[in-house]
Backbone as a printed PyTorch tensor [residue, N CA C, xyz], in Angstrom:
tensor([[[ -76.6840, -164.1160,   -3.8240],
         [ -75.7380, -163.1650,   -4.3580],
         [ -74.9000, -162.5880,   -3.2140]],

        [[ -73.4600, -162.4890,   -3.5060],
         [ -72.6760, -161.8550,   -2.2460],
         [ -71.9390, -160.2000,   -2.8630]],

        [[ -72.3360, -159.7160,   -2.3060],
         [ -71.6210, -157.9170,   -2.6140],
         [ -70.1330, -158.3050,   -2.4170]],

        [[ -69.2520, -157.5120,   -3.2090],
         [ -67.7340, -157.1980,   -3.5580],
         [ -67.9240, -155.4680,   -3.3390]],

        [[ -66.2090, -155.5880,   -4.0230],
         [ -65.6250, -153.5620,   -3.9090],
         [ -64.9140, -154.6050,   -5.0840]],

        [[ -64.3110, -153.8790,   -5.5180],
         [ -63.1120, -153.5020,   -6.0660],
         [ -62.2120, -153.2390,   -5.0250]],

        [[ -61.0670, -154.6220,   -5.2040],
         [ -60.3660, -153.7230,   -3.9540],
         [ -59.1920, -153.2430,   -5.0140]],

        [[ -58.7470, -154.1090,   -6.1440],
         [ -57.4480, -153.0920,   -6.4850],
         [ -57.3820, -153.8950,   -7.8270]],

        [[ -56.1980, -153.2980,   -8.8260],
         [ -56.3020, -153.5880,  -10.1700],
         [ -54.8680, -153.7050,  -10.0630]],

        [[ -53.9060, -155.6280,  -10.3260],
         [ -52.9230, -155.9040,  -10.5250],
         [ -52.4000, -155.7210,  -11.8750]],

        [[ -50.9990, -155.9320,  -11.8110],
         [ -50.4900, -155.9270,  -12.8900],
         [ -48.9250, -157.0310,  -12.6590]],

        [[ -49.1560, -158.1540,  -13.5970],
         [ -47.9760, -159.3320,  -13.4250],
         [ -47.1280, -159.1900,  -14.5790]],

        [[ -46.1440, -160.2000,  -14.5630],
         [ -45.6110, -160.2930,  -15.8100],
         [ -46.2590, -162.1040,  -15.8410]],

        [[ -46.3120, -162.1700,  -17.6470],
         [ -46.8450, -163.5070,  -17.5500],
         [ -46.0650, -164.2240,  -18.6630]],

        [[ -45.7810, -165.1720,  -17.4160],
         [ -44.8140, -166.6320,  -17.8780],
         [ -43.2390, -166.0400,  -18.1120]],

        [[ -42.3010, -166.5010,  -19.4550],
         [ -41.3190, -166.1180,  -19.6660],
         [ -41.1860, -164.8670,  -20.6780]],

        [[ -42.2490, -165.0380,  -21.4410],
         [ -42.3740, -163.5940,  -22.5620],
         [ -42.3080, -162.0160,  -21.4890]],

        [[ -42.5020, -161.5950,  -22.5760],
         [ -42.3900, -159.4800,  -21.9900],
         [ -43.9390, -159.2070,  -21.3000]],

        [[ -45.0840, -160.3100,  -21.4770],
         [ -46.6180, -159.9330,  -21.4310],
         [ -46.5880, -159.5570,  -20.2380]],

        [[ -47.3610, -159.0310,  -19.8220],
         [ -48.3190, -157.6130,  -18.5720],
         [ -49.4890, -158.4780,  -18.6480]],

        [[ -49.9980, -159.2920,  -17.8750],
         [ -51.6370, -159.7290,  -17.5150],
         [ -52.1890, -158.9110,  -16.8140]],

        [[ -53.2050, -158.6710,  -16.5150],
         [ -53.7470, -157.6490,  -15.9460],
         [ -55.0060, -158.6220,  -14.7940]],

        [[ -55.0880, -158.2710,  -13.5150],
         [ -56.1440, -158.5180,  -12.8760],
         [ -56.9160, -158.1010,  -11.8260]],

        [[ -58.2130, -157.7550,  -11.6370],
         [ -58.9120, -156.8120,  -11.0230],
         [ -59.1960, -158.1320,  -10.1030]],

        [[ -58.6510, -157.7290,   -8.0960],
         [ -59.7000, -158.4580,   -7.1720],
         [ -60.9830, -157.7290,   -6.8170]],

        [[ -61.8720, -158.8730,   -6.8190],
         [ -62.7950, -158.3260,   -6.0760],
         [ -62.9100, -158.8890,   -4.5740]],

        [[ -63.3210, -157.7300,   -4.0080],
         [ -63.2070, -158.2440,   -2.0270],
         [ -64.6610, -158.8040,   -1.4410]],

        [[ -65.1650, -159.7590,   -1.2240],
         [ -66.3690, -160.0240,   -0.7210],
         [ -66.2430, -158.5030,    0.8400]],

        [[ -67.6720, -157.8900,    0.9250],
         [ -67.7090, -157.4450,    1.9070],
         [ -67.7010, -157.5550,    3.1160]],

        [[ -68.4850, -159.1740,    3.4440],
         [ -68.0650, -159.2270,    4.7260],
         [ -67.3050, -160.5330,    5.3400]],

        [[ -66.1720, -160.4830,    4.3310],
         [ -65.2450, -161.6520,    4.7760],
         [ -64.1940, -161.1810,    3.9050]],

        [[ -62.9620, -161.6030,    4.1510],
         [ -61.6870, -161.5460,    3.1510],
         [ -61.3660, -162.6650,    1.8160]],

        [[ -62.5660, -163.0840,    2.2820],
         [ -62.3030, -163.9300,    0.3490],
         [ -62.4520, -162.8310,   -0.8960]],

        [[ -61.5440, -163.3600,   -1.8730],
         [ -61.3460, -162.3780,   -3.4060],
         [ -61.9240, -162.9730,   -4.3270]],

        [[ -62.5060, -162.5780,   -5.3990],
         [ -62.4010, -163.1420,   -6.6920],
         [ -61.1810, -162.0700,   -7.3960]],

        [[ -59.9410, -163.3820,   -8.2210],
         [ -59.7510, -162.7250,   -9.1620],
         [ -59.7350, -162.8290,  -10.1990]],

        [[ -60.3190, -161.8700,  -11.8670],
         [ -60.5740, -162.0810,  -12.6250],
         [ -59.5160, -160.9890,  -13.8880]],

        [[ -59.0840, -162.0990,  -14.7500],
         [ -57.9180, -161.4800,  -15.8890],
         [ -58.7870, -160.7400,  -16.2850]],

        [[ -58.1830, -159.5370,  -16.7200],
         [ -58.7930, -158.6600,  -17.9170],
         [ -57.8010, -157.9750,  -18.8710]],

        [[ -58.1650, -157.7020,  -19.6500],
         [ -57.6470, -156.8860,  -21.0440],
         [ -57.1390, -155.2630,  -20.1410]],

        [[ -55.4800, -155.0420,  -21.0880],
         [ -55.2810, -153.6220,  -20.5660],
         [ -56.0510, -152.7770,  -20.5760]],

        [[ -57.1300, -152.3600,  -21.9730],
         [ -57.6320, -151.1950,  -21.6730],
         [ -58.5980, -151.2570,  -20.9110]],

        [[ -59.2410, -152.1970,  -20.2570],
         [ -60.2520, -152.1490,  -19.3480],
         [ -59.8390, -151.9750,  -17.8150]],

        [[ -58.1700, -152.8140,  -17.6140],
         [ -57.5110, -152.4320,  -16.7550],
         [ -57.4670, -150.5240,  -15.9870]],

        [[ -57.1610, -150.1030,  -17.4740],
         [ -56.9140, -148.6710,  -17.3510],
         [ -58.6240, -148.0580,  -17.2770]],

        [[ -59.3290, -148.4740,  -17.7490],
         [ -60.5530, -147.2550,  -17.5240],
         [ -61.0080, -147.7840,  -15.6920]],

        [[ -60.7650, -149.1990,  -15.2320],
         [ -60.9710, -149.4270,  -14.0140],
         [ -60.7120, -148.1140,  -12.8770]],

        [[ -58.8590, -148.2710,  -13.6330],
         [ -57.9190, -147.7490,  -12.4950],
         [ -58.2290, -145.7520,  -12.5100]],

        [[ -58.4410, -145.8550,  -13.9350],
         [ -58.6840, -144.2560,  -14.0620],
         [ -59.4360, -144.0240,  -12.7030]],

        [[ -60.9680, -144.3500,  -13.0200],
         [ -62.0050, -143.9730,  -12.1590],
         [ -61.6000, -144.1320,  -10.4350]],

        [[ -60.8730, -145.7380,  -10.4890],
         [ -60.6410, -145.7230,   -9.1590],
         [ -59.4920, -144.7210,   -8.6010]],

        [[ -58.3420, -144.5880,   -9.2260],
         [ -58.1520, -142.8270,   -9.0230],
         [ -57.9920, -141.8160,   -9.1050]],

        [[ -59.9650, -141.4230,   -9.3360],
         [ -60.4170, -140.2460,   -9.3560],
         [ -59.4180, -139.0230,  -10.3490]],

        [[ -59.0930, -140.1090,  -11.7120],
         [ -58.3310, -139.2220,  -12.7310],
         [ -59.1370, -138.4300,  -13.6650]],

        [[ -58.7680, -137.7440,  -14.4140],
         [ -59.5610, -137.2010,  -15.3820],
         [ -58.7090, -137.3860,  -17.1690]],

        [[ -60.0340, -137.5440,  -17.9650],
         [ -59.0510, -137.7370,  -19.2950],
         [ -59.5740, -136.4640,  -20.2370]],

        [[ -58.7640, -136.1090,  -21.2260],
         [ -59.3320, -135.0280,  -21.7130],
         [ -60.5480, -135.2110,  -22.6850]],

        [[ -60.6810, -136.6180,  -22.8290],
         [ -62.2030, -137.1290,  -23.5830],
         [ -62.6610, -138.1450,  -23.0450]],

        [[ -64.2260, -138.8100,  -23.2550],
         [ -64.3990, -139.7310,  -22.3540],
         [ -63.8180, -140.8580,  -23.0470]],

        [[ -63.9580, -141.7880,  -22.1660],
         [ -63.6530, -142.9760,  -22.2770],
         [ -64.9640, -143.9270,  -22.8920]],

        [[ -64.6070, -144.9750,  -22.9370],
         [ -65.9890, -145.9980,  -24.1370],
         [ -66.7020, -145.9290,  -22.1740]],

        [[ -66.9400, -146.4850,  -21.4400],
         [ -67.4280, -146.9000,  -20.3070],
         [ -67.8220, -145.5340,  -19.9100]],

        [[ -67.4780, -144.2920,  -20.0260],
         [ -67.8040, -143.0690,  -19.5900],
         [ -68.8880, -142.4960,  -20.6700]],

        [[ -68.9000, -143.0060,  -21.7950],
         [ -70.1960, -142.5170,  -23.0140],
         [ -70.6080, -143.7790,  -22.9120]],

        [[ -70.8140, -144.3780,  -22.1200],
         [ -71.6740, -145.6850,  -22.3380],
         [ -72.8080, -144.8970,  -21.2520]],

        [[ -72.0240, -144.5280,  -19.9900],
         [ -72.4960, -144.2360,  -18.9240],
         [ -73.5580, -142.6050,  -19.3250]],

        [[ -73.0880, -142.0440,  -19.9710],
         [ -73.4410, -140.9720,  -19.9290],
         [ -74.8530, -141.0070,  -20.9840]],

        [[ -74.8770, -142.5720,  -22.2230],
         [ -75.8090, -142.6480,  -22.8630],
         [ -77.2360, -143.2620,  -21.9690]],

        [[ -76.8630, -144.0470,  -21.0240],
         [ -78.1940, -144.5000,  -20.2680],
         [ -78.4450, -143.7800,  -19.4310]],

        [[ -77.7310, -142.6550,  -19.0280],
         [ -78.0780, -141.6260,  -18.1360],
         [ -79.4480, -140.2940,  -19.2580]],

        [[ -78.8560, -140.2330,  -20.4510],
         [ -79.0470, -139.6370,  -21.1480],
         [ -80.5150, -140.3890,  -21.6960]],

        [[ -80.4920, -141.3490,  -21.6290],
         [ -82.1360, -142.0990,  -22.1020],
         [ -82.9650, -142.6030,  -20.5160]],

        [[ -82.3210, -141.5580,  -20.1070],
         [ -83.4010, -141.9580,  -18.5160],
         [ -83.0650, -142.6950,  -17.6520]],

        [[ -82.5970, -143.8990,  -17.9770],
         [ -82.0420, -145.5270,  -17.4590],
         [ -81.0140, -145.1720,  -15.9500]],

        [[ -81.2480, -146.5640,  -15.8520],
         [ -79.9190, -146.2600,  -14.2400],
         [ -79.4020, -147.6250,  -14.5030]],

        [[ -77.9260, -147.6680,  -13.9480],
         [ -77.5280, -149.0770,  -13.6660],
         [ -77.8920, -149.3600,  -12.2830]],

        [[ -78.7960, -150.7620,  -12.6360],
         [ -78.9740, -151.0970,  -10.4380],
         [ -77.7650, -151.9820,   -9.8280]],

        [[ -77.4740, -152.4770,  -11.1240],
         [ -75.9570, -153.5310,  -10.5640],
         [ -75.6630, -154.1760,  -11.0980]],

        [[ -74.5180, -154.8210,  -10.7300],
         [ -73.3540, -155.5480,  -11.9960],
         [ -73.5890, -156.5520,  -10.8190]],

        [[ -73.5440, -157.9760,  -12.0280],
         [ -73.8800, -159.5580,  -11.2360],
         [ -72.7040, -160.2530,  -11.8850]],

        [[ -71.7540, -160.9790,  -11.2240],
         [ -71.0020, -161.8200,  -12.1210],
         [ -71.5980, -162.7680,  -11.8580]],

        [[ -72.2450, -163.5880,  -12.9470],
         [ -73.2180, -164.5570,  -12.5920],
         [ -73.0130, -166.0200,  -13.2160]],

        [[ -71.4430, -166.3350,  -13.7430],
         [ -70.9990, -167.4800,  -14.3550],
         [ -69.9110, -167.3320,  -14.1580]],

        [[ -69.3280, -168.8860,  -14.0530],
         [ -68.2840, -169.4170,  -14.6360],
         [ -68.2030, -170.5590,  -15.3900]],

        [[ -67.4020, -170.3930,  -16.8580],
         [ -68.1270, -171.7520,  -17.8100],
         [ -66.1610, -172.3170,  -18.3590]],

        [[ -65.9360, -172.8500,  -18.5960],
         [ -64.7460, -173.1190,  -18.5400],
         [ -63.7770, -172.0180,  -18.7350]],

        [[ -63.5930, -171.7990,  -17.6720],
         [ -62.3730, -170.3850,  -16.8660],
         [ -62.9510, -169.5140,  -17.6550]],

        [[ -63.8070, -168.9370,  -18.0620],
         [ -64.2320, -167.7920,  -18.3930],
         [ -65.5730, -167.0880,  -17.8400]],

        [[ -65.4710, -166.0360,  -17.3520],
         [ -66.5850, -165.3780,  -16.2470],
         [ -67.2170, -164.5080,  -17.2300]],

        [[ -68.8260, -164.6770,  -17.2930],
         [ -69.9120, -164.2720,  -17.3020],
         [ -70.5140, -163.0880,  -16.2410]],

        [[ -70.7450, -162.0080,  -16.9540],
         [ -71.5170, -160.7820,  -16.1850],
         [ -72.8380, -160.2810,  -17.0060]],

        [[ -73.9920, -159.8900,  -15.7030],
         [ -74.5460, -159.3250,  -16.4380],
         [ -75.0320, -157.5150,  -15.9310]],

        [[ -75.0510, -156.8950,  -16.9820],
         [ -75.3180, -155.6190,  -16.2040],
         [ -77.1530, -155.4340,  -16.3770]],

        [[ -77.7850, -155.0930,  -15.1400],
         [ -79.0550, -154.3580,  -14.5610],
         [ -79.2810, -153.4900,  -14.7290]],

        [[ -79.9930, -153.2080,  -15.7230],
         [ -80.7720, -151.7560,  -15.9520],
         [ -81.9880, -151.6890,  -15.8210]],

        [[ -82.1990, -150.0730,  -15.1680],
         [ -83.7240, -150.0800,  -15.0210],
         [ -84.1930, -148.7290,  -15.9990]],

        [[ -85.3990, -148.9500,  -16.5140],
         [ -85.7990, -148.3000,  -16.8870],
         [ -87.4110, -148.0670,  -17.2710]],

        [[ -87.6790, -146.9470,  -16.9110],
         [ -89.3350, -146.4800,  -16.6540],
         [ -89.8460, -147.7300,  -15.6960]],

        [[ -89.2280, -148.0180,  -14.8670],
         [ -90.1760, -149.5180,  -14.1710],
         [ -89.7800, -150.4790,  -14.7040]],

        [[ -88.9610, -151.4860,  -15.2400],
         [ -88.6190, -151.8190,  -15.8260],
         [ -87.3540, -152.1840,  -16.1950]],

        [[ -86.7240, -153.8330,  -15.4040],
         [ -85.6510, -154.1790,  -15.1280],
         [ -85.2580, -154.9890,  -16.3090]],

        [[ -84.2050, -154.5940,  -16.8820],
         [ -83.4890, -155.4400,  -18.0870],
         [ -82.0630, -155.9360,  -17.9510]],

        [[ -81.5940, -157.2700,  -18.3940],
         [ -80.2430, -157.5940,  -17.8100],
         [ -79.9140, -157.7130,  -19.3310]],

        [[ -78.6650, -157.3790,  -19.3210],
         [ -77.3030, -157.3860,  -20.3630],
         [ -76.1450, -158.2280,  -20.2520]],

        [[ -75.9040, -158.6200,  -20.7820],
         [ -74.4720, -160.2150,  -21.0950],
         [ -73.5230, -158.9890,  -21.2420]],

        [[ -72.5520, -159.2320,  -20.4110],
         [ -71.4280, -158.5110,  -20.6790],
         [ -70.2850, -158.9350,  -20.0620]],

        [[ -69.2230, -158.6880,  -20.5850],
         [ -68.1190, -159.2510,  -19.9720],
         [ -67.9000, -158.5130,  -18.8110]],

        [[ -67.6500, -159.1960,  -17.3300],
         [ -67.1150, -158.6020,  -16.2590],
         [ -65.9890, -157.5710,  -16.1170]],

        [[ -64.6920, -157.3480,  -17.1810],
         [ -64.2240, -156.2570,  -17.3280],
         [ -65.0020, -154.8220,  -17.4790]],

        [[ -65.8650, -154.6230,  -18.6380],
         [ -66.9020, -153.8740,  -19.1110],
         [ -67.5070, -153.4320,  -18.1830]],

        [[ -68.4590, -154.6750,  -17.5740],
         [ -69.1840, -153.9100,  -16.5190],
         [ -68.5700, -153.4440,  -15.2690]],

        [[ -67.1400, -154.0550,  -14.6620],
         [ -66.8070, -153.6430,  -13.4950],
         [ -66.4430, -152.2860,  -13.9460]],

        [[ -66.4730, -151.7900,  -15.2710],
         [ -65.7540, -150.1710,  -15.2090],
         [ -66.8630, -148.9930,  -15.3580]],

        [[ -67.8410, -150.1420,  -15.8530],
         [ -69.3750, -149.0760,  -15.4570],
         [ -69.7140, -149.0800,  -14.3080]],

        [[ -69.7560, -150.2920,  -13.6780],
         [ -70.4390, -150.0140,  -11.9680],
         [ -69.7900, -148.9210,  -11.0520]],

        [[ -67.9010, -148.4920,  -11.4740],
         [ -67.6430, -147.9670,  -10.9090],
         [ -68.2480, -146.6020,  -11.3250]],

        [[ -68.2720, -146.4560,  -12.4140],
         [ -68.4700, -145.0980,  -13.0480],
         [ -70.2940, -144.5950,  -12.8660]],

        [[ -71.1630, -145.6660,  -12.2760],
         [ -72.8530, -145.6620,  -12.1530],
         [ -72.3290, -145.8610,  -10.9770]],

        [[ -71.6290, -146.1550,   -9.7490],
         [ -71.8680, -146.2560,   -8.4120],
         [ -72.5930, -146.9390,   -7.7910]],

        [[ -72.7490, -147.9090,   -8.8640],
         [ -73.4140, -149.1290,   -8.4690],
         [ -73.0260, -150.7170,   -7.7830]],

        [[ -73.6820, -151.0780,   -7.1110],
         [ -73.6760, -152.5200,   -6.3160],
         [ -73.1190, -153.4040,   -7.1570]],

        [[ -71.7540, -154.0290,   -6.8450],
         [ -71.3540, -155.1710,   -7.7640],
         [ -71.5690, -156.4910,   -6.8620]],

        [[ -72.2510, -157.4550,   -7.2640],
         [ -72.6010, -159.1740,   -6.4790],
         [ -71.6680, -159.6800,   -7.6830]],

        [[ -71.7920, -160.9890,   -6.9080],
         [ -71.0200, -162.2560,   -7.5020],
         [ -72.2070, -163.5680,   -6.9630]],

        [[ -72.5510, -164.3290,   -7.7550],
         [ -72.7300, -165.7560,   -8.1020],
         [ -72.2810, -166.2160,   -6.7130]],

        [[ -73.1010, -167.0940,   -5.6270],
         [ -71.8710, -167.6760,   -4.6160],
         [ -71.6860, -168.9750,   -5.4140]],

        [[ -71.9820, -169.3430,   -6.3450],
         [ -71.8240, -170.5940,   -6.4080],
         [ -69.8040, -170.3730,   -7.5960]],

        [[ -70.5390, -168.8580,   -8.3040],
         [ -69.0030, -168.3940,   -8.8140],
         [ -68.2200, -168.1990,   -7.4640]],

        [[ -68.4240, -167.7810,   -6.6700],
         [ -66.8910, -167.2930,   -5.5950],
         [ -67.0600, -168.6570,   -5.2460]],

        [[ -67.9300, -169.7040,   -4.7310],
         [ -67.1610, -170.8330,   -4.3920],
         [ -66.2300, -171.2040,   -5.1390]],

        [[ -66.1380, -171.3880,   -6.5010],
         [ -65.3510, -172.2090,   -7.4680],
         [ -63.8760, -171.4100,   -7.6470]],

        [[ -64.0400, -170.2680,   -7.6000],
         [ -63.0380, -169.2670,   -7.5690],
         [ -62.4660, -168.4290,   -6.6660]],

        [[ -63.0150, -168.7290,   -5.7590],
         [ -62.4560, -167.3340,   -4.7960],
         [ -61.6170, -168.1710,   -3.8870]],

        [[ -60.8320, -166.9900,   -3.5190],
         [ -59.5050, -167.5900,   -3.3040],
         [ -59.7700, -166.0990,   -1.5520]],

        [[ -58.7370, -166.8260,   -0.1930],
         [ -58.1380, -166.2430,    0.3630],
         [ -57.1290, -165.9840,    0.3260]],

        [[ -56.9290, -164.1070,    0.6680],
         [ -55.4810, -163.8960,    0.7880],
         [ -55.1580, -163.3340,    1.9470]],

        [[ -53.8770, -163.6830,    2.2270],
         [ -53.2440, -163.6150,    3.7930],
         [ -52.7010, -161.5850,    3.5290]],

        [[ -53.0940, -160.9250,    3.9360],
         [ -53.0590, -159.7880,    3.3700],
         [ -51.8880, -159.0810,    4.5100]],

        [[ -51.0930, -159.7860,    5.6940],
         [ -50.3030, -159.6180,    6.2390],
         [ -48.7540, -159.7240,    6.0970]],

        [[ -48.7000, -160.4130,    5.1350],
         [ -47.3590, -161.6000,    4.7670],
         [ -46.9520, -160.7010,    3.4540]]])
């Protein structure tokens, strides 16, 4: 397993239509390779909320998600992106509870907006960042 950040949450236009794709890199920690992975706007936005340090006047689905496993004891230990199956990435989220480690299928949008919001360790699959991860020349 290789640790990421979040380094930032894009926004393109895609193809010739009016569409907005949305995509979150992730930064391996100790090298400059990325994964990047499309996601859906509103997951875009609960990412970017948290990453800066906004406030909404109600929570968000990822903020009462967070606040329900906090609320039944539980912790998140970490978000794994742990597939890639034809161009579509597989996550699972780590929970512990009373002693007691349980993993969850979830889409990598989902969980990257809980890990931020649990402050938890996000890994990647190396065998996913081989297939996907891409360098970027971050000078140019």
């Amino acid at each position: 397993m290789i640790e990421v950040t979040i380094d930032s949450v894009r926004i393109g236009l895609m193809n010739r239509k009016p569409e907005y794709q949305y995509v979150v890199l992730l930064r391996e920690r100790s090298s400059k390779r990325y994964l990047p992975i499309f996601i859906g706007q509103a997951e875009a936005r609960a990412i970017l909320i948290k990453l800066k340090n906004e406030t909404v006047p109600r929570p968000m689905t990822h903020d009462l998600l967070q606040k329900m496993i906090d609320a039944l004891g539980a912790s998140v230990d970490s978000i794994i992106v742990n597939s890639l199956e034809n161009d579509i990435f597989y996550a699972k989220i780590i929970l512990n509870l009373n002693g007691r480690q349980y993993e969850i299928d979830a889409r990598p949008s989902d969980a990257l907006a809980l890990a931020i919001r649990a402050d938890s360790p996000i890994f990647i699959d190396e065998s996913v960042l081989d297939k996907a991860g891409i360098s970027l020349d971050r000078d140019k």
